[in-house]
Legacy VTK file of the C-alpha trace (Angstrom):
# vtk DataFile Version 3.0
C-alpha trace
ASCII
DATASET POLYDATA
POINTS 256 float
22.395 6.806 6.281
23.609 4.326 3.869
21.459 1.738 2.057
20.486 -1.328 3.987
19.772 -4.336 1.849
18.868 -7.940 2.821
17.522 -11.016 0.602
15.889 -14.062 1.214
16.480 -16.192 -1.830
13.344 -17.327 -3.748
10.717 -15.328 -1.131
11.277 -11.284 -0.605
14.412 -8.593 -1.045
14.243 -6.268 1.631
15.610 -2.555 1.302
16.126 1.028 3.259
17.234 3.649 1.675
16.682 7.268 0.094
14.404 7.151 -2.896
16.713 8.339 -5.516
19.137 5.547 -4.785
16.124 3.544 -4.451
15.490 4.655 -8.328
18.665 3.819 -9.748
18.175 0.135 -8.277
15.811 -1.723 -10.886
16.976 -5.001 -9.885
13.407 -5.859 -7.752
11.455 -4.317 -10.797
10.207 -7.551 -11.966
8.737 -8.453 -8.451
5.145 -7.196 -6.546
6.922 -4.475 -4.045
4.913 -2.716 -0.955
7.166 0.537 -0.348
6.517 2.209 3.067
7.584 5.994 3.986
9.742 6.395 6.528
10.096 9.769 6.361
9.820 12.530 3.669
7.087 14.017 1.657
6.196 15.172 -1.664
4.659 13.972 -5.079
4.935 10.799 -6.978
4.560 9.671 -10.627
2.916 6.467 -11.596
1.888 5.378 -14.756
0.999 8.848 -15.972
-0.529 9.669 -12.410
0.666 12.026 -10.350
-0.174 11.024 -6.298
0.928 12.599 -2.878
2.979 10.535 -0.726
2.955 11.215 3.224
4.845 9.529 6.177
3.543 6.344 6.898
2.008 6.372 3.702
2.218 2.663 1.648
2.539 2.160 -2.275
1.768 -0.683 -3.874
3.615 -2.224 -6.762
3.038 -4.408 -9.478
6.151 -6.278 -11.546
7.059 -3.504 -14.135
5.949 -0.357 -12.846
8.403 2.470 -11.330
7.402 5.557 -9.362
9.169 8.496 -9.814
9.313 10.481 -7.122
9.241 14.414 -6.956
10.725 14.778 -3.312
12.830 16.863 -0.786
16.368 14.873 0.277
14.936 13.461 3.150
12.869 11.210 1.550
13.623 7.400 2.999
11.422 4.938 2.169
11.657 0.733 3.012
10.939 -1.730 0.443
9.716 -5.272 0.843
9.657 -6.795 -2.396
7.983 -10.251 -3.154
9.809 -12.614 -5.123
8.023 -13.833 -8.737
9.342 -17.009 -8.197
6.201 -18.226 -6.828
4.008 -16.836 -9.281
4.643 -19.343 -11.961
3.292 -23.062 -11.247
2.444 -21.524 -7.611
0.762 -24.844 -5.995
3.593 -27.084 -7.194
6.526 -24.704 -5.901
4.436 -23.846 -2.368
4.721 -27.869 -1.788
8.661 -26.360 -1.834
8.180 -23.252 0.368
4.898 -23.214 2.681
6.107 -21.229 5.217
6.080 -18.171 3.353
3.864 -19.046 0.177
0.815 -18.059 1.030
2.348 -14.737 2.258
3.069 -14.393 -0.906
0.266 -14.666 -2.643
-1.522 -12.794 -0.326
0.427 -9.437 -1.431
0.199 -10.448 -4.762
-3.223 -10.321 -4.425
-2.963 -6.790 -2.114
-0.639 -5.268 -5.008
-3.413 -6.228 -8.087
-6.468 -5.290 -6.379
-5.630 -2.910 -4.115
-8.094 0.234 -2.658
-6.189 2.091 -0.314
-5.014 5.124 -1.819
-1.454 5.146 -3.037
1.099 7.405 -1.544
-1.206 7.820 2.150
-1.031 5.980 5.483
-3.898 3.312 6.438
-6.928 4.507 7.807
-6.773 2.718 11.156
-4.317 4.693 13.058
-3.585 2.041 15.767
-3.135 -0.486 12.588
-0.408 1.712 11.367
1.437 1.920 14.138
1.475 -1.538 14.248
3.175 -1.548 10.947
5.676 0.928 11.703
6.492 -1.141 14.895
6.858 -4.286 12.807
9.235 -2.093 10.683
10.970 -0.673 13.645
11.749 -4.159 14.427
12.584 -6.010 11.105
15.497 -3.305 10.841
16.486 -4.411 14.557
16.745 -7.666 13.064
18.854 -6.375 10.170
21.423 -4.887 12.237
22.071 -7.922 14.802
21.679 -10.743 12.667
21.172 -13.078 16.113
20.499 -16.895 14.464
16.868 -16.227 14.862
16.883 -12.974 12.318
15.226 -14.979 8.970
12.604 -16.297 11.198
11.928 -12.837 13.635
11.854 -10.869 10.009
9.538 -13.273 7.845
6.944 -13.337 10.879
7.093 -9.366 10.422
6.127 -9.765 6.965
3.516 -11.824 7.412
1.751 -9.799 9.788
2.387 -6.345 7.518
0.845 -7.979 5.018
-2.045 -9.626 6.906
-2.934 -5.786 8.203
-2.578 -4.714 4.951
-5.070 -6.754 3.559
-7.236 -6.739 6.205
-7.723 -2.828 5.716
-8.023 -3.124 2.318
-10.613 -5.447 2.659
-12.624 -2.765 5.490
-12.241 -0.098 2.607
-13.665 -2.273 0.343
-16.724 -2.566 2.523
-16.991 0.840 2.952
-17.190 1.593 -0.985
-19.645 -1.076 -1.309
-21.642 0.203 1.251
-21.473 3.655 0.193
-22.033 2.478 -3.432
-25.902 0.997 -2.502
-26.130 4.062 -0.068
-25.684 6.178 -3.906
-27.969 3.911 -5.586
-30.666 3.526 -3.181
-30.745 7.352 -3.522
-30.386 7.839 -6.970
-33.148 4.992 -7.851
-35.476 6.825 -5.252
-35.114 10.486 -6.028
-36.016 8.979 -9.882
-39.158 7.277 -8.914
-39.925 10.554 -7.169
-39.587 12.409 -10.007
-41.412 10.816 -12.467
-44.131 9.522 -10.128
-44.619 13.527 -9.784
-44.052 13.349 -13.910
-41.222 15.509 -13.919
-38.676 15.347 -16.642
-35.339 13.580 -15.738
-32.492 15.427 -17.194
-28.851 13.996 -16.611
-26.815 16.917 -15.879
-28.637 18.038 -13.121
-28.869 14.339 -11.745
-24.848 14.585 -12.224
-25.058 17.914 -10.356
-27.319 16.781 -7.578
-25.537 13.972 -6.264
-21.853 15.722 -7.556
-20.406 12.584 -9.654
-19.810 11.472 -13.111
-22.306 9.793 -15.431
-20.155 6.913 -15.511
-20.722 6.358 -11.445
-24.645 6.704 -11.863
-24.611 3.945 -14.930
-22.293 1.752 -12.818
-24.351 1.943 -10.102
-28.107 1.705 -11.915
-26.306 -1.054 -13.907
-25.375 -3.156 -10.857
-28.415 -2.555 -9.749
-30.909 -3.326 -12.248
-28.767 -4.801 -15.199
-29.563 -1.282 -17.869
-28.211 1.893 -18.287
-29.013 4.667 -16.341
-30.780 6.180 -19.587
-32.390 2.910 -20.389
-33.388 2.558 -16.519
-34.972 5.951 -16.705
-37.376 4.905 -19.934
-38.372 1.672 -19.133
-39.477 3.316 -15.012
-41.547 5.776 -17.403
-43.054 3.009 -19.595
-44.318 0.434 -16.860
-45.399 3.827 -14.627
-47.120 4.786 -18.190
-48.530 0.455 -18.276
-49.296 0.909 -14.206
-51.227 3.817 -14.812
-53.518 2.550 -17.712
-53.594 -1.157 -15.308
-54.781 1.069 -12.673
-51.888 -1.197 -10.299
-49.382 -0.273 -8.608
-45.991 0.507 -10.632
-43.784 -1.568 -7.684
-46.044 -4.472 -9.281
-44.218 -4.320 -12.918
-40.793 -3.617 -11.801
-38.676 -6.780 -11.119
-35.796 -5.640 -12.082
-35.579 -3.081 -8.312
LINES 1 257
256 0 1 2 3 4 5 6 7 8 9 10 11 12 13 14 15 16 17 18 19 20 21 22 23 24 25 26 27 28 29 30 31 32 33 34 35 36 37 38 39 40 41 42 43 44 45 46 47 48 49 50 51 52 53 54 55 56 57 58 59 60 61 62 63 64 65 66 67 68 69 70 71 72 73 74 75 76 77 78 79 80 81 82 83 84 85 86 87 88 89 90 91 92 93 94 95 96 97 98 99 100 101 102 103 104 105 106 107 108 109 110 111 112 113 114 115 116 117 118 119 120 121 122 123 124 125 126 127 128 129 130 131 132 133 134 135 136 137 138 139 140 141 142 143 144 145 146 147 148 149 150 151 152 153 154 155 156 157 158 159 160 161 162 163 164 165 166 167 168 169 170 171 172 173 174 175 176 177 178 179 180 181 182 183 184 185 186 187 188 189 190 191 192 193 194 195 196 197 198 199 200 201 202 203 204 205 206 207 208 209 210 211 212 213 214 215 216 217 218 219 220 221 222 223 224 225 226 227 228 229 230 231 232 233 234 235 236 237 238 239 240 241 242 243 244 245 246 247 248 249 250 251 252 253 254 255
């Protein structure tokens, strides 16, 4: 079918089509863009990355960057982009447009710090059909044009991007709490070994709880403000001051 594009001067630029018209159209490249699937799947390059895109599945944007997509024909994808005019001087120009400012700023916000995975649906199913409804229905809006479109199809937005962010905000959660679930576990198992004085080597901490060293000093760090190497010798030391005390170690270590 043939493109379908709609614009809403100074707040978003709405568009349907097939990605590789989609790709020859930079003219929303300077704006924060949400793309949606329609329909179509395949591969995706972005910013050196290669991702998976499904049906359903959302990628976010920020102004510059371009996926290019490695896809069958069928590939149709809808675009809501987010005007930049808002980004400069942003609490003098929303006295000029609050009805759809803090929309605005609220994908901004979704598009820089996003943690939903790029290229895949949400992980609340009901959620996403909610967005494909509101879809479903700002392309309704497209077509008839009644006097109450603008209004019908800015409402849409708004609640896209307010289950958007909600969800990204549960999946941050989640990390979070699976983050101190790691630590807890990695800060434990070490106690256990070195209360037992056995030696604490890294790659087989790596292996036992299958990440990177970089995970295990971000999450020791967090936790008590060293390195995971540095955590590791001072434990030994005040076990080693403990000991010779004759206290307990949990008495010299603050910093858990």
């Amino acid at each position: 079918m043939p493109a379908i594009q709609f614009k809403a001067h100074k707040r978003f630029h709405l568009l349907q089509s097939k990605t590789r018209i989609w790709e020859s159209c930079r003219e929303q490249l300077e704006h924060y863009r949400i793309i949606f699937i329609l329909s179509g799947h395949g591969k995706f390059i972005l910013d050196g990355e290669i991702y998976c895109y499904f049906p359903k599945g959302i990628i976010f944007l920020k102004p510059g960057q371009q996926p290019v997509f490695q896809e069958d024909k069928e590939t149709e994808i809808f675009v809501i982009a987010f005007d930049t005019y808002l980004e400069e001087d942003f609490q003098k120009k929303k006295l000029f447009s609050p009805d759809f400012a803090d929309t605005y700023k609220q994908a901004e916000n979704l598009c820089n710090s996003f943690v939903l995975t790029q290229g895949r649906p949400i992980p609340n199913e009901r959620e996403g059909k909610t967005i494909t409804y509101l879809i479903v229905q700002i392309l309704f809006e497209l077509g008839q044009q009644p006097a109450s479109h603008l209004k019908m199809i800015r409402g849409s937005i708004e609640m896209i991007v307010t289950v958007l962010a909600r969800n990204n905000y549960k999946t941050q959660l989640a990390e979070k709490h699976n983050e101190i679930e790691l630590t807890d576990s990695i800060v434990e198992y070490i106690k256990s070994e070195l209360l037992q004085k056995k030696t604490i080597r890294i790659p087989s901490l790596l292996l036992k709880f299958d990440t990177s060293e970089e995970i295990l000093n971000l999450c020791i760090m967090n936790r008590t403000g060293m390195s995971l190497r540095n955590f590791i010798f001072k434990f030994k030391s005040d076990l080693f001051k403990a000991q010779m005390l004759k206290v307990d170690v949990g008495e010299l270590v603050g910093y858990l």
